[in-house]
N, C-alpha and C positions, 0 to 999 in steps of 0.2 A: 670711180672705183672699177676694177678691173672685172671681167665676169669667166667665172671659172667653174668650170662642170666636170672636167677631169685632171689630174693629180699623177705624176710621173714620182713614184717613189726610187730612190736611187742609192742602192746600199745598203749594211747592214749593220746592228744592233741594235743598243737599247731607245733610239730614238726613233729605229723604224716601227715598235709595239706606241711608242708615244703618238706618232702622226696616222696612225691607223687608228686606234683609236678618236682621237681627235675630227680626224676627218668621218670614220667612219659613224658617228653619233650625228653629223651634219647629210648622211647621204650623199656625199659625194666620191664617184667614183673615182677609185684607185687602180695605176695600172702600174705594173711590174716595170718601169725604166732599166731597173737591175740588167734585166733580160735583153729589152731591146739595145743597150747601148755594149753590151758584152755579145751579142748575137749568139744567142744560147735560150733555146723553151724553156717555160716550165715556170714555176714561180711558187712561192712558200709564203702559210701564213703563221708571221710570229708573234703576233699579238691579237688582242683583242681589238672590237674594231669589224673592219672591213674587210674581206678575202684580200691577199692583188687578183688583180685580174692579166694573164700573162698573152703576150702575144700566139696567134696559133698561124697558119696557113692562108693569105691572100689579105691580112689586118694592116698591112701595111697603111694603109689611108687613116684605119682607127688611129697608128700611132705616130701619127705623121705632125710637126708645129704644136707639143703642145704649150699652154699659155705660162703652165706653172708647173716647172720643177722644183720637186727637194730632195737634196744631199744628204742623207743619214750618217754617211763613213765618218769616226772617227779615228779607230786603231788600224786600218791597212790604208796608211796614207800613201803607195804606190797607187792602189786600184784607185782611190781617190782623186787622185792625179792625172791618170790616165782616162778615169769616166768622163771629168770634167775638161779636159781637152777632145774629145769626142764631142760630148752636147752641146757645146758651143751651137755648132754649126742643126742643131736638132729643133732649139729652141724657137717657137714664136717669135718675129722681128721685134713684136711689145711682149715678148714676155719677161716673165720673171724668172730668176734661179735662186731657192732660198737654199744655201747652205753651211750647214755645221761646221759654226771656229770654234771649234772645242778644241783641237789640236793643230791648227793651222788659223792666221787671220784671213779675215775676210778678205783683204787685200792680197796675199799670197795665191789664194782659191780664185779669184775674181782673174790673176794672170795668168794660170791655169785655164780656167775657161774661156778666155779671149775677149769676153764682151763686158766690162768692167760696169758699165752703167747697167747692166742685168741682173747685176749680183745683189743681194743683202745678206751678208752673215747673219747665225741667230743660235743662240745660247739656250737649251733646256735641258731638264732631269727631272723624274717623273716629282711627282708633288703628293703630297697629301691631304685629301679632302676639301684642294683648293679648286680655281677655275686654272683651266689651264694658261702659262705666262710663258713667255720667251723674251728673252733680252734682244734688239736687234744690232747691227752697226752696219754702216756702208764704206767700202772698200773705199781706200784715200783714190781722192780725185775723181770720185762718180760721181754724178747725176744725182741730186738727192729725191729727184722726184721718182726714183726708184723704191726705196727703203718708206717713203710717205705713201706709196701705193700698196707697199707691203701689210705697214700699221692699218693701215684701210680696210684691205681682204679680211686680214687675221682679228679683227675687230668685227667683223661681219661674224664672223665663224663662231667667237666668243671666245678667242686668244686673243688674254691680255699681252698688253707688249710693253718694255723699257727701252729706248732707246739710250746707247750707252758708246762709250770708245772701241774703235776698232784694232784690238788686241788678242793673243789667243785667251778661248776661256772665255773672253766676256766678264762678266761679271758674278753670275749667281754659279756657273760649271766651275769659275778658277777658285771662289769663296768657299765654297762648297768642298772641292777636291786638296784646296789645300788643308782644312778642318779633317778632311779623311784620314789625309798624309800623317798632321801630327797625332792623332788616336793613334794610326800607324805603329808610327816611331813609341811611342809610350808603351803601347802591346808589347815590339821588339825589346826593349830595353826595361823590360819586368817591373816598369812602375804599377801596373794594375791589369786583372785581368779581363779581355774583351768584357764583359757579361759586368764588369764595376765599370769601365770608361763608358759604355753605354748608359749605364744609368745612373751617375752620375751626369754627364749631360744630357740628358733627360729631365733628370728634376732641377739640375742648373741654369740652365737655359730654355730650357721650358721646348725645348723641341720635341716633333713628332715622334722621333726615331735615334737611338745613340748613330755617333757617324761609322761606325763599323757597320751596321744592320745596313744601316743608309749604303754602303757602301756596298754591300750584298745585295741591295735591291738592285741598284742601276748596273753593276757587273765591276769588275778589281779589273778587266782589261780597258775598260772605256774611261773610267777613274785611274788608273796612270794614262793612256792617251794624252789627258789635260795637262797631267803635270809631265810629262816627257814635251810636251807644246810648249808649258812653260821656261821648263829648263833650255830645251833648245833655243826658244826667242830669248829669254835673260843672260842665258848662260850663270845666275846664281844659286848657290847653292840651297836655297831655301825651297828651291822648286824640284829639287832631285827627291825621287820617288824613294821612297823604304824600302828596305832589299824586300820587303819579307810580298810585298808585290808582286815581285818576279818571282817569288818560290812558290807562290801558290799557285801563279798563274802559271808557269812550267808546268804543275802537279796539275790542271786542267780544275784548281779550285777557281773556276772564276765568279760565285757568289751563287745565288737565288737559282738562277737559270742551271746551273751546274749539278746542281745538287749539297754544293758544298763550297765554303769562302772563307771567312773568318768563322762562320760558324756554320754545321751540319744542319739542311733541312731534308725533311719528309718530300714524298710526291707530292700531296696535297698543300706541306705550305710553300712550295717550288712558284703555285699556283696564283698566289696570294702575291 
């Protein structure tokens, strides 16, 4: 198994408060990739968790080879593109690159980055009162002793993992976002309002959160991501996002973090 002391975080939203937490409950130091691979100071903390720790003057050597990156982007899939043709050449000759096929596969990202047997895609959204899980898959025609060294670490850490087909979405982000989708559509088209679809699957299905809430936690721009991921690899129609998506996310409702999504929160439960 791989031995790993520091952590290149690269990109933003709601999966970079996931791996900061994650990581930071384990102690292991996180540095601002963001930074070094855009050449630009400075560095933000958006979640709970671990500060990053951002490059400063003569650190060069700190952020030089490291073992293990992860990918966070999934709504600006240029910067995405462009970070992961950069670190190619950044990474450890053994290392890892984990990055998020929430809107791109693994395989796509993996040609991106240059080093194919480097890569493992991996699929998450925050959870509830669970341990934390991630779906993995490896990019067609890698090295599977890559994605097996992945399970390995993230099992150290106490991320559980699925390993699953290399697709966008993966498995629990595309199941998940497409459940969001049709609450969605059913909102749009005045079958019930947010506040009954919620709770009706709530005590239907016995889930945590109705998927609108759910959809306000992890953010309305990273929840279409997936299904814009999917529509573009299917091209079917079942994968096209609900207008009412785009109208909120224009209006800068993009859920929890916003202050406002499908439904109005406080500072405090912004927080939550």
């Amino acid at each position: 198994m791989m031995t790993v002391d520091r952590v290149w975080l690269v990109g933003e939203g709601v999966l970079k408060a996931f791996w900061l937490d994650v990581l930071g409950r384990r102690g292991i130091a996180v540095e601002d990739g963001t930074a070094a691979v855009d050449g630009r100071p400075g560095g933000r903390r958006p979640g709970r968790g671990v500060a990053l720790r951002s490059p400063g003057a003569g650190e060069a050597q700190l952020l030089s080879a490291p073992a293990l990156i992860i990918d966070v982007e999934n709504v600006d899939l240029r910067a995405k593109r462009r970070r992961l043709r950069r670190l190619g050449a950044r990474l450890h000759p053994h290392g890892l690159l984990l990055t998020s096929a929430h809107a791109v596969s693994a395989t796509e990202a993996a040609a991106w980055f240059g080093r194919p047997d480097a890569v493992v895609g991996y699929g998450a959204f925050p959870a509830y009162g669970t341990a934390p899980a991630v779906d993995l898959a490896a990019p067609l025609g890698a090295d599977p002793s890559g994605i097996t060294r992945a399970e390995a670490w993230l099992a150290s850490i106490g991320v559980r993992t699925f390993r699953v087909g290399d697709e966008v979405g993966l498995a629990f982000p595309r199941v998940l976002a497409m459940i969001i989708n049709e609450a969605a559509f059913a909102l749009m088209e005045g079958v019930a309002a947010a506040e009954d679809i919620d709770r009706a699957m709530r005590l239907g299905t016995n889930y945590p959160e109705g998927p609108l809430a759910w959809a306000d936690r992890i953010g309305l721009d990273e929840v279409q991501a997936v299904l814009r991921g999917l529509y573009r690899a299917f091209g079917e129609d079942r994968y096209r996002p609900a207008p009412i998506f785009r109208q909120l996310i224009a209006a800068g409702r993009l859920g929890r973090k916003a202050g406002h999504g499908f439904y109005a929160y406080t500072d405090e439960a912004k927080e939550r």
